[in-house]
N, C-alpha and C positions, 0 to 999 in steps of 0.2 A: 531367487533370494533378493535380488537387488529391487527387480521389480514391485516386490513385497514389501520391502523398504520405503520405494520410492511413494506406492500407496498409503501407506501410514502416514508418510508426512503431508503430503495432499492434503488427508482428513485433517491433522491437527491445526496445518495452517487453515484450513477452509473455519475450523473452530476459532482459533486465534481470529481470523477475520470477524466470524459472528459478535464473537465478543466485543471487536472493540467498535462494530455498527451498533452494540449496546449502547456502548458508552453514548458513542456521539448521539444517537437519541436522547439519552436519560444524561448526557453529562450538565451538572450543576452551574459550569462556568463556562463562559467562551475557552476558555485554552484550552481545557477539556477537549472539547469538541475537534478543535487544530491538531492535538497529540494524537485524537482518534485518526481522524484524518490519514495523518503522517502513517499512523500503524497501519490503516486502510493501504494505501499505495505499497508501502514496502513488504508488506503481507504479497499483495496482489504479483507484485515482482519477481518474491519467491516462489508462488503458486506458478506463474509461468515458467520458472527457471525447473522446477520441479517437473512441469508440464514435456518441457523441453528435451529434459533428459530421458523421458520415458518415451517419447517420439522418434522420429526421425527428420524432422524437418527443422531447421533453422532459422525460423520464424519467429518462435516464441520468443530467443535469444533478443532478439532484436526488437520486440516490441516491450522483452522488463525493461529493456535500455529507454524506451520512447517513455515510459510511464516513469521510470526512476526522473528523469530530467522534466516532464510536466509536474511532477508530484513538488518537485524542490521548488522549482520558480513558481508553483504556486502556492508555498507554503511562504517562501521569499516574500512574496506579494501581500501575500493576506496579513504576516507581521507586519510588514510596512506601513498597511492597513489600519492595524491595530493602535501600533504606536503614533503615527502621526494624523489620519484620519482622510491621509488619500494616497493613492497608489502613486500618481504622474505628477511632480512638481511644477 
């Protein structure tokens, strides 16, 4: 039952990701693309945490952790980017 569960949500997040790799394709604006982005990693974080619970190894745990914290500082970055027009003052 749980297991059946846990597949379901797999699928949706795996859909939830397609989708927002739509976007950032087809999105109209740079921030578009950023929000995609954003959705891209925390999607992906969940699909490992998902991944994890269905496992048995303690790996996946540890690698949403690695991609939650490159996902942020590079989301960090790329604003920075945005707004003033360089990363390193």
């Amino acid at each position: 039952m749980i297991g059946t569960a846990i597949l379901v949500a797999l699928g949706l997040i795996g859909l939830a990701m397609a989708l927002a790799f739509w976007r950032l394709l087809r999105g109209p604006d740079v921030v578009d693309r950023v929000i995609a982005i954003d959705t891209l990693y925390i999607n992906a974080c969940a699909m490992l945490l998902a991944y994890g619970m269905l496992g048995t190894t303690d790996l996946h745990f540890e690698a949403a952790l690695i991609i939650a914290m490159l996902g942020f500082l590079s989301t960090a970055a790329f604003a920075k980017f945005l707004l003033r027009g360089d990363i390193i003052e």
